[in-house]
mmCIF file of the C-alpha atoms, coordinates in Angstrom:
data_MODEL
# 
_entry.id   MODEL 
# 
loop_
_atom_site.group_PDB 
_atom_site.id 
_atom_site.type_symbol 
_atom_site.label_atom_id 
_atom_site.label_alt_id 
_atom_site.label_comp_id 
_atom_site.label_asym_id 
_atom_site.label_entity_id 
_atom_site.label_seq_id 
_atom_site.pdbx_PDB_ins_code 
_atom_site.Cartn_x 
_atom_site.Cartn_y 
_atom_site.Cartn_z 
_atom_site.occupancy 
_atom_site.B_iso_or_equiv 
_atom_site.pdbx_formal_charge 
_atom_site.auth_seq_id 
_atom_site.auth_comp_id 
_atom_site.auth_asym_id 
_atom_site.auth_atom_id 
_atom_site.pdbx_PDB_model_num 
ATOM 1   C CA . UNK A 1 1   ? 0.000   0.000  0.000   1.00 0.00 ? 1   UNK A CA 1 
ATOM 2   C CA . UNK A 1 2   ? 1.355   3.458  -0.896  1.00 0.00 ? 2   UNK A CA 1 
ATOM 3   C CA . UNK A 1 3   ? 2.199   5.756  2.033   1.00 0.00 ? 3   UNK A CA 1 
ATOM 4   C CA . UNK A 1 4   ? 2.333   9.428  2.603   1.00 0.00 ? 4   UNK A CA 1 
ATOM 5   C CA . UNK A 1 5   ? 5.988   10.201 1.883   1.00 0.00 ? 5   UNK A CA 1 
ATOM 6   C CA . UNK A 1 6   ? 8.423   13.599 1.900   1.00 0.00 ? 6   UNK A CA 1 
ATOM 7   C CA . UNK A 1 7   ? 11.914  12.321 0.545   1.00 0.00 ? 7   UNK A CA 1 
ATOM 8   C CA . UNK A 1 8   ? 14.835  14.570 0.152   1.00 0.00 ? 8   UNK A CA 1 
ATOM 9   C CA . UNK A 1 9   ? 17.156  12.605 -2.649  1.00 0.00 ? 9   UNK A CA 1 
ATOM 10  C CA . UNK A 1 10  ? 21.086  13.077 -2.498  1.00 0.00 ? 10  UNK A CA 1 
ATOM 11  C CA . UNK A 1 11  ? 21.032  15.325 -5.632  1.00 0.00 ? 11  UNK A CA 1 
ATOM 12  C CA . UNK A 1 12  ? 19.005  17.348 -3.743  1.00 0.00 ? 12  UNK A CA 1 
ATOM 13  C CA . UNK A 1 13  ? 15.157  17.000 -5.540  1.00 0.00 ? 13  UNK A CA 1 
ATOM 14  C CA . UNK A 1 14  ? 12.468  17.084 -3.055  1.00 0.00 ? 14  UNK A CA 1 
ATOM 15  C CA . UNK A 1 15  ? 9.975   14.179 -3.558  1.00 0.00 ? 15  UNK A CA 1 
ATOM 16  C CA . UNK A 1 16  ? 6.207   14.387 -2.377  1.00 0.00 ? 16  UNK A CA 1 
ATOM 17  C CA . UNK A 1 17  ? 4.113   11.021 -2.999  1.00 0.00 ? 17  UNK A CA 1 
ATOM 18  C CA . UNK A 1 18  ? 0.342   11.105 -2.263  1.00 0.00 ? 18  UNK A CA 1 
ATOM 19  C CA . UNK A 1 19  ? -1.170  7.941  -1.393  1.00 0.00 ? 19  UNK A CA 1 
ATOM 20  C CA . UNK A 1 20  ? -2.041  7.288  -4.173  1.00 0.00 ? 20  UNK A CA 1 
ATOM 21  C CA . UNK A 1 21  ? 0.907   6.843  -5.511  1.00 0.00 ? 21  UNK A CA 1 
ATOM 22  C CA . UNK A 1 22  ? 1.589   10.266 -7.284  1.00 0.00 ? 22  UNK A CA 1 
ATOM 23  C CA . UNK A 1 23  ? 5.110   12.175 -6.855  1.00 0.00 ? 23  UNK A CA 1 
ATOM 24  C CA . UNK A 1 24  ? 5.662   15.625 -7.110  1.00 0.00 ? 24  UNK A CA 1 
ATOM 25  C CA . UNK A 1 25  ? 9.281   16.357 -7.389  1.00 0.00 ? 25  UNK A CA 1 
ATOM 26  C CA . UNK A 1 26  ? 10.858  19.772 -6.438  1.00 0.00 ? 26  UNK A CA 1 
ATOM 27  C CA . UNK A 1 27  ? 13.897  20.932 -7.713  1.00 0.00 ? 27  UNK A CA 1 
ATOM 28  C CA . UNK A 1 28  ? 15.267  22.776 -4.721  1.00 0.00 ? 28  UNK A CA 1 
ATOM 29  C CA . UNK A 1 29  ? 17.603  25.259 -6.679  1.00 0.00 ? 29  UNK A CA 1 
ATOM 30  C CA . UNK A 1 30  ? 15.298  26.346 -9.436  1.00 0.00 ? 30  UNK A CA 1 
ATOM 31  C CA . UNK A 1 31  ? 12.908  29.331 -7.735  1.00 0.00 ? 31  UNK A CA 1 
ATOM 32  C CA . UNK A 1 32  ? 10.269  29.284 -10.136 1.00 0.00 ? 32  UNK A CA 1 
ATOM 33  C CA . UNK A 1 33  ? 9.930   25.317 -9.338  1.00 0.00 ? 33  UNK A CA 1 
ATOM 34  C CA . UNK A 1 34  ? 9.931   25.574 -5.831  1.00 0.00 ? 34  UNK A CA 1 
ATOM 35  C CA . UNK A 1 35  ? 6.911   28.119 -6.012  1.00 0.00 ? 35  UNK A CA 1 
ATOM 36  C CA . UNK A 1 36  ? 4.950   26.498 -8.400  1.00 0.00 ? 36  UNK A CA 1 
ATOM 37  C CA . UNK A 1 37  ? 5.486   22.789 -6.753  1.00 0.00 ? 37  UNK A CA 1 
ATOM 38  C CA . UNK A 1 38  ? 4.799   24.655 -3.469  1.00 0.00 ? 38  UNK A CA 1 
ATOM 39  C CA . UNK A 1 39  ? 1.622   26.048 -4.445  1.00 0.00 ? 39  UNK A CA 1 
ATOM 40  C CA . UNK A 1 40  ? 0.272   22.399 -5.193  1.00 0.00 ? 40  UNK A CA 1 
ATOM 41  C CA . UNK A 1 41  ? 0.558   21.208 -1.810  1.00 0.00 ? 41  UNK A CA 1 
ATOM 42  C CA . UNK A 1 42  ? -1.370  21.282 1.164   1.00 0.00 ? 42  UNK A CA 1 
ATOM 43  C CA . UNK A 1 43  ? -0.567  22.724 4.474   1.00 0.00 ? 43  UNK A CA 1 
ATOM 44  C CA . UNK A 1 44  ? 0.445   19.380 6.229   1.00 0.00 ? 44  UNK A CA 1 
ATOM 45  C CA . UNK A 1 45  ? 2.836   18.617 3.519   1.00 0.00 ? 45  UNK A CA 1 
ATOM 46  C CA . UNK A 1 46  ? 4.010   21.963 3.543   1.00 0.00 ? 46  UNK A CA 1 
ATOM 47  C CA . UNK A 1 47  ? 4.496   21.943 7.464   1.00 0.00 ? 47  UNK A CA 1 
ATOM 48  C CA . UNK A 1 48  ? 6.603   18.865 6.950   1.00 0.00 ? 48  UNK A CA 1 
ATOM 49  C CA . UNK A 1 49  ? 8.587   20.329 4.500   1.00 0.00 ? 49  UNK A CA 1 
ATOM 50  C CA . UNK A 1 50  ? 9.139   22.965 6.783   1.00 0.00 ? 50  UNK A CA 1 
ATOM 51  C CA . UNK A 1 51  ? 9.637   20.444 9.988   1.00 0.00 ? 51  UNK A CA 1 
ATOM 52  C CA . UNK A 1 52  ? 12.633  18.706 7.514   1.00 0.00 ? 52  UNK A CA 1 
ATOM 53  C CA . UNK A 1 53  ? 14.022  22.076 6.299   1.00 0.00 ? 53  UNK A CA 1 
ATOM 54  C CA . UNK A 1 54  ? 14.709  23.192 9.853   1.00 0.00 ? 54  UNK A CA 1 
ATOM 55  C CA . UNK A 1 55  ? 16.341  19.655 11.002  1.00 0.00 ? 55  UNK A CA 1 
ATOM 56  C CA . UNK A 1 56  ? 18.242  19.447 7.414   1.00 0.00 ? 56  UNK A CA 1 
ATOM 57  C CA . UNK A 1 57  ? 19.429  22.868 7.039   1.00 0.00 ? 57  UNK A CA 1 
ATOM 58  C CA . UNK A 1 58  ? 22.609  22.036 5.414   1.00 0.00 ? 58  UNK A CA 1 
ATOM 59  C CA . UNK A 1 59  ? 21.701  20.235 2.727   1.00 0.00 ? 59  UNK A CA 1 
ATOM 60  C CA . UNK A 1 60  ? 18.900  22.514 0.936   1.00 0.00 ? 60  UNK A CA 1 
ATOM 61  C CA . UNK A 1 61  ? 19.600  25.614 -0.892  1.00 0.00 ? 61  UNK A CA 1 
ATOM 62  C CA . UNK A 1 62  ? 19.308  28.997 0.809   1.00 0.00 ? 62  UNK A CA 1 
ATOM 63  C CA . UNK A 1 63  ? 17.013  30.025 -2.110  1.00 0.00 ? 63  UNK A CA 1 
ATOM 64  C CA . UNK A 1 64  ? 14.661  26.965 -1.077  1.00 0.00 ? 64  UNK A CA 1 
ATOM 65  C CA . UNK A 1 65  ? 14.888  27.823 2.261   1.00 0.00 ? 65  UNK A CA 1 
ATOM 66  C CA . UNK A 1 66  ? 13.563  31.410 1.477   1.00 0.00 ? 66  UNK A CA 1 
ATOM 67  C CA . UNK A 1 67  ? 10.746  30.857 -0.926  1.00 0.00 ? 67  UNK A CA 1 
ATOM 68  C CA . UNK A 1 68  ? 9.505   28.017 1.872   1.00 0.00 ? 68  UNK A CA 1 
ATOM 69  C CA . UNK A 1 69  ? 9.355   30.252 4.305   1.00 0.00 ? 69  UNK A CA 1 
ATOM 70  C CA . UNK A 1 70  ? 7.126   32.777 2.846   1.00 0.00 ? 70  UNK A CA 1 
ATOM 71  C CA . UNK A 1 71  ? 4.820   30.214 1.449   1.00 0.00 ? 71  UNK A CA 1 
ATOM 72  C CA . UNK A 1 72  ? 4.773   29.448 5.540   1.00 0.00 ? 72  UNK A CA 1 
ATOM 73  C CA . UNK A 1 73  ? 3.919   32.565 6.439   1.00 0.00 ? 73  UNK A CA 1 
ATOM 74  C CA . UNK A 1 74  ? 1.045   32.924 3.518   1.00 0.00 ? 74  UNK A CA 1 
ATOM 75  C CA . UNK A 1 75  ? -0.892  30.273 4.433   1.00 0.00 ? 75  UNK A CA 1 
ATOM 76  C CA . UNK A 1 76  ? -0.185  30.960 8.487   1.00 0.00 ? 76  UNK A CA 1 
ATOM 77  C CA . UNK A 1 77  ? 1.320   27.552 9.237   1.00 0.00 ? 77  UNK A CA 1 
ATOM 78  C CA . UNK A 1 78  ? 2.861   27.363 12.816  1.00 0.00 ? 78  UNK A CA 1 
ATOM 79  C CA . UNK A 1 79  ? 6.300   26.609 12.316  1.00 0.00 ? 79  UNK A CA 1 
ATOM 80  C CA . UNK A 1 80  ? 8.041   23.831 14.588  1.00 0.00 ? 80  UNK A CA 1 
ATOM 81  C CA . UNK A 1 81  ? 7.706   20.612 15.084  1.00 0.00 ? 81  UNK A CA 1 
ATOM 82  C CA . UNK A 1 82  ? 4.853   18.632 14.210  1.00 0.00 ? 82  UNK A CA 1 
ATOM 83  C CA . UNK A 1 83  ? 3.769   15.427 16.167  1.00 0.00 ? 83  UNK A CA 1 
ATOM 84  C CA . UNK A 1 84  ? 2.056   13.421 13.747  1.00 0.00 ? 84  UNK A CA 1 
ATOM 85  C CA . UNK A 1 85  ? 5.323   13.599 11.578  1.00 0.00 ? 85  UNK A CA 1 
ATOM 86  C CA . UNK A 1 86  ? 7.603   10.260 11.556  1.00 0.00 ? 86  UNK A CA 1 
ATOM 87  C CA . UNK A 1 87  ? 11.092  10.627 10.180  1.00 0.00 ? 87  UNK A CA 1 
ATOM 88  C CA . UNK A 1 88  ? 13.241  7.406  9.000   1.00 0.00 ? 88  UNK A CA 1 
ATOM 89  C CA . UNK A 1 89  ? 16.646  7.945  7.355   1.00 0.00 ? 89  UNK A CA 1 
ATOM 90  C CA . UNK A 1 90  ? 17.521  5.536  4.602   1.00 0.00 ? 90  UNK A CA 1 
ATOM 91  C CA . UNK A 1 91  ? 21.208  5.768  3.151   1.00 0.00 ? 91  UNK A CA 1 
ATOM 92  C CA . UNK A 1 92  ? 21.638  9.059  1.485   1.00 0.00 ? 92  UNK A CA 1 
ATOM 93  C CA . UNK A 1 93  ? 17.852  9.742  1.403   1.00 0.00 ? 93  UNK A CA 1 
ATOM 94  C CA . UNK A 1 94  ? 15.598  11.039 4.041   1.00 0.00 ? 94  UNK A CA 1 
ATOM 95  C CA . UNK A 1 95  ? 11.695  10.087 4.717   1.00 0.00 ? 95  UNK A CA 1 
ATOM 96  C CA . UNK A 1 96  ? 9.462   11.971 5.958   1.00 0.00 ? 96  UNK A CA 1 
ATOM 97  C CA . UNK A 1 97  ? 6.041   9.593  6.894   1.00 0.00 ? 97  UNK A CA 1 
ATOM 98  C CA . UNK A 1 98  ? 3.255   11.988 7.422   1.00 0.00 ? 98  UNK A CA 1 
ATOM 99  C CA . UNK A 1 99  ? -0.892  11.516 7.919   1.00 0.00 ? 99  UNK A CA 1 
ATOM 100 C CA . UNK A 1 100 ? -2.646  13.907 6.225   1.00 0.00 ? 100 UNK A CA 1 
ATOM 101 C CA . UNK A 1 101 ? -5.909  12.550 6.675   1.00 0.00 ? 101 UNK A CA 1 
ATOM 102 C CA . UNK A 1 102 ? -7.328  14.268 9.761   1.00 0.00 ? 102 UNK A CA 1 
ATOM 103 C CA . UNK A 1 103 ? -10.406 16.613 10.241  1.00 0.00 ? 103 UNK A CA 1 
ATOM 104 C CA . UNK A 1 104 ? -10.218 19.668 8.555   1.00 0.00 ? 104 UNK A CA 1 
ATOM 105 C CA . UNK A 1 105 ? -10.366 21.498 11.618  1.00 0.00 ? 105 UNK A CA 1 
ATOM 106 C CA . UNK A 1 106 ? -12.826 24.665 11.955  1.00 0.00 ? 106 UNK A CA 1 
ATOM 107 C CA . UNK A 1 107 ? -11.133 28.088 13.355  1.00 0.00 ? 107 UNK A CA 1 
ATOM 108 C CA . UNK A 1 108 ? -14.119 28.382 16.031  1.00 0.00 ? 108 UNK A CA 1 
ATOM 109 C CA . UNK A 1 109 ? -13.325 25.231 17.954  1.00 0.00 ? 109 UNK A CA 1 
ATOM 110 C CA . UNK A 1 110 ? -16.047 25.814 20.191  1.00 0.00 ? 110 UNK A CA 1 
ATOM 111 C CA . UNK A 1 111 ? -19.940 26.791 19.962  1.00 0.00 ? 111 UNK A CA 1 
ATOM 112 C CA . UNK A 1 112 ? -19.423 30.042 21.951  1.00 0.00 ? 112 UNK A CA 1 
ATOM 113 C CA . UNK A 1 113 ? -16.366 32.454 21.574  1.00 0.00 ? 113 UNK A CA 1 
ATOM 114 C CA . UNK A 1 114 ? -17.488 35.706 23.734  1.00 0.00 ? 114 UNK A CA 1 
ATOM 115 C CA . UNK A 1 115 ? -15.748 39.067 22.336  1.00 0.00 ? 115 UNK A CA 1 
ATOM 116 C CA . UNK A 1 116 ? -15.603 42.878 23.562  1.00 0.00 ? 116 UNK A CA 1 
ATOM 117 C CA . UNK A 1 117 ? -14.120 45.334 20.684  1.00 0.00 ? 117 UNK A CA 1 
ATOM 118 C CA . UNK A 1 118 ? -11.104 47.221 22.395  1.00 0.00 ? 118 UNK A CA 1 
ATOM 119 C CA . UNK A 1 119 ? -12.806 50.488 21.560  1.00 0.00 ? 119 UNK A CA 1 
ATOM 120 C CA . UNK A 1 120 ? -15.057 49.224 24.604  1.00 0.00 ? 120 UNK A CA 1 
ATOM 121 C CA . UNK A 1 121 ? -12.557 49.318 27.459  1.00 0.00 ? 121 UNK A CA 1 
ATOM 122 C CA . UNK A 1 122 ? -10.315 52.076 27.917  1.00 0.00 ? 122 UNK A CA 1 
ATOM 123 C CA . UNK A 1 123 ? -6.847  51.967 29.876  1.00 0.00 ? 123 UNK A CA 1 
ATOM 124 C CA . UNK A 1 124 ? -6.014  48.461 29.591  1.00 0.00 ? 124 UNK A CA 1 
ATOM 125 C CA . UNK A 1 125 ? -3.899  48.872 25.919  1.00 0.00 ? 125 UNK A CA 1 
ATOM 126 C CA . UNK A 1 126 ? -0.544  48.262 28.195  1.00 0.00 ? 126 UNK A CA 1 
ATOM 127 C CA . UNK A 1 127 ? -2.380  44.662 29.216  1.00 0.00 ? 127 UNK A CA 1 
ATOM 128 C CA . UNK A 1 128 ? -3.073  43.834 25.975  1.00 0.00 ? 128 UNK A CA 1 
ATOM 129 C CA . UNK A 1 129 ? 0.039   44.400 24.766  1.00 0.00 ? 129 UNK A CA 1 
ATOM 130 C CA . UNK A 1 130 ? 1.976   42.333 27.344  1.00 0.00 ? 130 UNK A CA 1 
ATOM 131 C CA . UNK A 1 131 ? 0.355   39.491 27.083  1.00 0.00 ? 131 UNK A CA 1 
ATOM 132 C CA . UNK A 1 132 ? 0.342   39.324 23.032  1.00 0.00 ? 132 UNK A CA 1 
ATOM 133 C CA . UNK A 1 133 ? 4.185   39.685 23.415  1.00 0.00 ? 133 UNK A CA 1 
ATOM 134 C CA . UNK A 1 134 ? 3.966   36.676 26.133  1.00 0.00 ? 134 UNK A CA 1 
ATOM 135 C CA . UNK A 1 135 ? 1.702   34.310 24.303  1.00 0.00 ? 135 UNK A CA 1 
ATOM 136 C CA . UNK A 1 136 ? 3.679   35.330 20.549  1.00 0.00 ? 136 UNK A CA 1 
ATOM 137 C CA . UNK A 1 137 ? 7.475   36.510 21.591  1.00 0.00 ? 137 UNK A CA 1 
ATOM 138 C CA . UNK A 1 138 ? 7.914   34.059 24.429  1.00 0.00 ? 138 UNK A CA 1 
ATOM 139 C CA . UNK A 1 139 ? 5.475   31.291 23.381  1.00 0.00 ? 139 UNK A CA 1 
ATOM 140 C CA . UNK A 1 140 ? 4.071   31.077 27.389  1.00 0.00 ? 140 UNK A CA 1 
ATOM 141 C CA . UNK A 1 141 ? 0.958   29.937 28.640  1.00 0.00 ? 141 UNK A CA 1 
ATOM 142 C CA . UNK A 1 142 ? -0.209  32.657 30.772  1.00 0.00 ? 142 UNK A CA 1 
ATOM 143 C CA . UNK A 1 143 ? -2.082  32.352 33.642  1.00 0.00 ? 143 UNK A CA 1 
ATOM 144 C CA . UNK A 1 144 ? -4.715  36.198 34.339  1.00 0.00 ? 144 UNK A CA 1 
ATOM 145 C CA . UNK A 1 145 ? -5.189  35.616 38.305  1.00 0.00 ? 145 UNK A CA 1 
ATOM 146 C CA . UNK A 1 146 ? -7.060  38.087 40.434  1.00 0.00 ? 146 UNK A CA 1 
ATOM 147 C CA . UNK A 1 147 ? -9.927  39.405 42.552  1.00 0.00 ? 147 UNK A CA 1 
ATOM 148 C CA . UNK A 1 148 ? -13.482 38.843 41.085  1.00 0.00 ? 148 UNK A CA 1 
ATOM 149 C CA . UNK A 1 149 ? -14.661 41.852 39.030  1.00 0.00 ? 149 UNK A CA 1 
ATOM 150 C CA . UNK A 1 150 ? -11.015 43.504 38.481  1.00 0.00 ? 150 UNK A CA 1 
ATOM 151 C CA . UNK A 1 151 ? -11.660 42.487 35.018  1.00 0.00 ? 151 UNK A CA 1 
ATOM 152 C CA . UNK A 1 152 ? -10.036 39.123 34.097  1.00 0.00 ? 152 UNK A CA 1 
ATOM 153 C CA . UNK A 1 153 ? -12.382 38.030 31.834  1.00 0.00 ? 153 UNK A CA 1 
ATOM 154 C CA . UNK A 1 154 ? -12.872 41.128 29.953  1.00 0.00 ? 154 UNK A CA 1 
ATOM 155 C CA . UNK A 1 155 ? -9.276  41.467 28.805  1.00 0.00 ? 155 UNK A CA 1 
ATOM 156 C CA . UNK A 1 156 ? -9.787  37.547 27.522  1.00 0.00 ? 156 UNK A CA 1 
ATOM 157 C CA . UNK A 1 157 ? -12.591 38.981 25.246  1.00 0.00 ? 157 UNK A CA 1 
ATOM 158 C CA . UNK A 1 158 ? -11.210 42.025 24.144  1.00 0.00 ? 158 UNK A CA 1 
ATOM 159 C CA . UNK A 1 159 ? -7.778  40.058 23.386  1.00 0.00 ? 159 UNK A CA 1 
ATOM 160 C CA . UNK A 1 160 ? -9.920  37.625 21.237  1.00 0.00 ? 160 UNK A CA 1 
ATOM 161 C CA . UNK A 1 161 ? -11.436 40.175 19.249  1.00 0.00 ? 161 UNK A CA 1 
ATOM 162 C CA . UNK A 1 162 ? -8.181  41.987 18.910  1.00 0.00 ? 162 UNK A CA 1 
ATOM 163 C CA . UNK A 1 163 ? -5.776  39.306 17.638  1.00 0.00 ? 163 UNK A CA 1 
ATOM 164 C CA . UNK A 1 164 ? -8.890  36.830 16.234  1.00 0.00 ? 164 UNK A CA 1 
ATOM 165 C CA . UNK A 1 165 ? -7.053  36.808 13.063  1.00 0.00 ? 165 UNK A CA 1 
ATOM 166 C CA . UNK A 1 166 ? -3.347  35.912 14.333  1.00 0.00 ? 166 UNK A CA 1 
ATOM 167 C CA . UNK A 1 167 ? -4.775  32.483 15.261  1.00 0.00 ? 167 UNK A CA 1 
ATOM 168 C CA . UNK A 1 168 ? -5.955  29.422 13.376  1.00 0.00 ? 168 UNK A CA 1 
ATOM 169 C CA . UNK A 1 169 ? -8.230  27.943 15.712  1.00 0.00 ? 169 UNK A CA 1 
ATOM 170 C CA . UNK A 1 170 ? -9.717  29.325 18.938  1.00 0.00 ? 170 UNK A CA 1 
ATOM 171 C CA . UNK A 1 171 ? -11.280 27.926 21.874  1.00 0.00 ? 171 UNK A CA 1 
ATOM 172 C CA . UNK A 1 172 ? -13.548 29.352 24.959  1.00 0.00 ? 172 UNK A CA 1 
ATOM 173 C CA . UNK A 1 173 ? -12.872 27.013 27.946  1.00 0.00 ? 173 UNK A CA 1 
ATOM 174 C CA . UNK A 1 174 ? -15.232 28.512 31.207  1.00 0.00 ? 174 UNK A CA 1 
ATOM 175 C CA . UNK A 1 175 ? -14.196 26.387 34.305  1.00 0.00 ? 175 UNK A CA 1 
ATOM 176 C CA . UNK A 1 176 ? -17.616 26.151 35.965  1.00 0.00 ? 176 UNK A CA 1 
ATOM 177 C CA . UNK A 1 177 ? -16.328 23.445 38.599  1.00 0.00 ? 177 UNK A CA 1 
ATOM 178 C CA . UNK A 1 178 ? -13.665 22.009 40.323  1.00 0.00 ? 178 UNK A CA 1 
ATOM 179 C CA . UNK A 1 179 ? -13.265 18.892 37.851  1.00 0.00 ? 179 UNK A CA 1 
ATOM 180 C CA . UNK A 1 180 ? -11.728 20.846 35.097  1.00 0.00 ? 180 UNK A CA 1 
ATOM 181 C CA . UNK A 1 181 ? -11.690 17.592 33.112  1.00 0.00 ? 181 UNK A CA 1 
ATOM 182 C CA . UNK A 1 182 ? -15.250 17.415 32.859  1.00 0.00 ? 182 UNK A CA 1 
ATOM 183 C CA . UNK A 1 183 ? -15.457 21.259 32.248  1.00 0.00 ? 183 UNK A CA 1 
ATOM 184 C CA . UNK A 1 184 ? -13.615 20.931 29.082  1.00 0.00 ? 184 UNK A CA 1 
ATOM 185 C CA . UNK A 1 185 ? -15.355 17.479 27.517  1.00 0.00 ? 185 UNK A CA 1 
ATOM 186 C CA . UNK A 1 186 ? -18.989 19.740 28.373  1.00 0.00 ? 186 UNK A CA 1 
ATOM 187 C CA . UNK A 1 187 ? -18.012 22.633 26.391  1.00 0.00 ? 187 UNK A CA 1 
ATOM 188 C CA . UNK A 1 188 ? -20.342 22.789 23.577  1.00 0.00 ? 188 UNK A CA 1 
ATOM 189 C CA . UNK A 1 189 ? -19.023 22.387 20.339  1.00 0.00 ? 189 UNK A CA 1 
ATOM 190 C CA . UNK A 1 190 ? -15.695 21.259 21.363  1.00 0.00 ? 190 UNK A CA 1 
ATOM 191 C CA . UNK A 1 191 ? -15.947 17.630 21.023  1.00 0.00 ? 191 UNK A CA 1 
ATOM 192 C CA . UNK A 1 192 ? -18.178 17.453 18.129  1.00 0.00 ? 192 UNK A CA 1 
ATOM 193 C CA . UNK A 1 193 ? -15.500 19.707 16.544  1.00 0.00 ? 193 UNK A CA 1 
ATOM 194 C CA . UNK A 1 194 ? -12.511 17.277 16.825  1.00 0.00 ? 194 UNK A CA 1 
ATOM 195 C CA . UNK A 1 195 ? -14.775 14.452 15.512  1.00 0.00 ? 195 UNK A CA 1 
ATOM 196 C CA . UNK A 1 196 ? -14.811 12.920 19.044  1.00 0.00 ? 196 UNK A CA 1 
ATOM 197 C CA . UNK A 1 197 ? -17.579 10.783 19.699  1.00 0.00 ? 197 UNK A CA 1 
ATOM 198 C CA . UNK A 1 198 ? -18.767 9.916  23.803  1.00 0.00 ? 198 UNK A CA 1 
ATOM 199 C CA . UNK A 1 199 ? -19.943 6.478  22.906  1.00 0.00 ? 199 UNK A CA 1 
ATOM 200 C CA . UNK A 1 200 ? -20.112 5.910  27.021  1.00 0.00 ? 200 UNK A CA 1 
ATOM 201 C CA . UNK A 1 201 ? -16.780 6.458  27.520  1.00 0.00 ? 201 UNK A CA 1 
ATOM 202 C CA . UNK A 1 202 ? -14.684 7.966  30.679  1.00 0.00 ? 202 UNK A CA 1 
ATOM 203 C CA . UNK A 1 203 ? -14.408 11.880 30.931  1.00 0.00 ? 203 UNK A CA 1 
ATOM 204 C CA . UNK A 1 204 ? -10.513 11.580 30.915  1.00 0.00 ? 204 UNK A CA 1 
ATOM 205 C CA . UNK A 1 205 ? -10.655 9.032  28.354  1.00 0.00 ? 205 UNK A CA 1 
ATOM 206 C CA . UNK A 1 206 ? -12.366 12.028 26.346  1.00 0.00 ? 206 UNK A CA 1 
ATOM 207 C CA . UNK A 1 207 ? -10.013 14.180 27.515  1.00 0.00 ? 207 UNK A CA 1 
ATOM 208 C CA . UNK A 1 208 ? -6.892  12.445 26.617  1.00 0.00 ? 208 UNK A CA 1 
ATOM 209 C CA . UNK A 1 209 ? -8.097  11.786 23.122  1.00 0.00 ? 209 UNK A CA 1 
ATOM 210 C CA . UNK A 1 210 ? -9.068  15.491 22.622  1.00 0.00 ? 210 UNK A CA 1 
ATOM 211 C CA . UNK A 1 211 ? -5.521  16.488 23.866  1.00 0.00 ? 211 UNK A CA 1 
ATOM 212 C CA . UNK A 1 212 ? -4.121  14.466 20.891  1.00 0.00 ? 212 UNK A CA 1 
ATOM 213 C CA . UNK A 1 213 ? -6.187  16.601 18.544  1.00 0.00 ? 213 UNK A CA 1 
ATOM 214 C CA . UNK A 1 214 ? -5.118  19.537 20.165  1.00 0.00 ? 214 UNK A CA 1 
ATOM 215 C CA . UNK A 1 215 ? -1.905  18.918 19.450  1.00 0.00 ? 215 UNK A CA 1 
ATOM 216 C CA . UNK A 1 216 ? -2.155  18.141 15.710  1.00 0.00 ? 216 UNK A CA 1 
ATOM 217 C CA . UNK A 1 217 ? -3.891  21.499 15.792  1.00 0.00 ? 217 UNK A CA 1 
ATOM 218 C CA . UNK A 1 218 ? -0.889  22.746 17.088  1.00 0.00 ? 218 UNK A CA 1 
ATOM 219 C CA . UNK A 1 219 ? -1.071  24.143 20.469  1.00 0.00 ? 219 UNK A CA 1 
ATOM 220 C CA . UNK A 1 220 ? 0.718   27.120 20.134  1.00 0.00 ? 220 UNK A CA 1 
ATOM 221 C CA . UNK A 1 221 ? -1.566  28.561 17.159  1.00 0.00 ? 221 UNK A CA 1 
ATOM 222 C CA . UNK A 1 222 ? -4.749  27.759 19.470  1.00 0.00 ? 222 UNK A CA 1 
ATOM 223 C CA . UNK A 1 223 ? -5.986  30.310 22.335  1.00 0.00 ? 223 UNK A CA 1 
ATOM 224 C CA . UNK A 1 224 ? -7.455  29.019 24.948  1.00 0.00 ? 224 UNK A CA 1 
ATOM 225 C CA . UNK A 1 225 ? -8.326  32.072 27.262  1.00 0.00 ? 225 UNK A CA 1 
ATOM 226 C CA . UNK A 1 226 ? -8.394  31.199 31.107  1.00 0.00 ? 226 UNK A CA 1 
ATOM 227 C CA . UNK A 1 227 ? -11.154 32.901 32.882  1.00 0.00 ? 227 UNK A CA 1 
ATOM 228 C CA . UNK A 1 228 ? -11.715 30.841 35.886  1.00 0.00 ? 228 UNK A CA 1 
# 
């Protein structure tokens, strides 16, 4: 049975087989190739490419290297590595197994998503700001701990609306209990939305296997606001 393959050949052509068989070849030093090879490819493949162009830096072209990168930026793929991505080195050729054949995944990952426009609050720009350069610059989760009524979940909202289009998939997680667990498998929308059925089965069962979506969304590209 064919598989899913990314293969970087000695001479330095980048082959992409489909399951079914069909290669696309890339010739790594001719620009107008690599853009018009690129632009047949979908974002997992691409994100591969770009998970093997960071570990195999020294044996692509610069010119590659550039053109890939701003076909990641067009079509906002997180850059880093991906965990559905198996790599096997064979002699002088490397293989990149990948699954393509997940849930197109919606950007709304849940039924509600609350927002405020930041023309509704005043004073709390500096706030905003900080924790855009924590969640982006740094890559931390951050944790908005306070009093009740100072405001906490406000800023969530109005940072939602603000940077809505930075992310490729959100999420609006309310902890209404102590069994955050349970909190998360209840949201609406969010199970039905990773293509998780219930089928009787154990809240952290439900849990566990919506992590593993999570991650093939990529965690860093998903906000998940903290308001408890």
């Amino acid at each position: 049975m064919n598989e899913n393959t990314i293969c970087l050949q000695g001479n330095g052509n980048l082959v992409v087989r489909n399951i079914q068989g069909e290669d696309i070849t890339i010739n790594t030093e001719d620009p107008r190739d690599i853009l018009e090879k690129l632009q047949h490819l979908n974002d997992t493949q691409i994100a591969a490419i770009n998970q093997l162009a960071d570990e195999q830096t020294n044996k692509l072209d610069v010119v590659f290297k550039t053109l890939l990168n701003g076909v990641v930026s067009q079509k906002n793929i997180v850059q880093g590595s991906i965990s559905n991505v198996r790599s096997v080195k064979i002699g002088d050729k490397i293989h990149y197994h990948y699954h393509p054949g997940k849930t197109i995944l919606p950007k709304a990952l849940t039924a509600r998503i609350p927002k405020t426009a930041p023309e509704k609050i005043v004073g709390r720009e500096g706030e905003l700001n900080d924790l855009h350069k924590r969640l982006f610059d740094n890559k931390q989760v951050v944790l908005v701990n306070g009093m009740g009524g100072i405001g906490k979940t406000t800023i969530a909202q109005v940072y939602t609306a603000k940077y809505w289009d930075e992310y490729r998939h959100v999420a609006w997680i309310t902890q209404m209990s102590e069994e955050v667990i349970n909190d998360f498998i209840n949201t609406e929308g969010l199970l039905d939305h990773f293509n998780i059925k219930a089928g009787g089965k154990e809240a952290r069962e439900l849990f566990i296997a919506q992590d593993e979506e999570r991650v093939f969304a990529t965690a860093q590209s998903v906000c998940w606001p903290n308001v408890g």
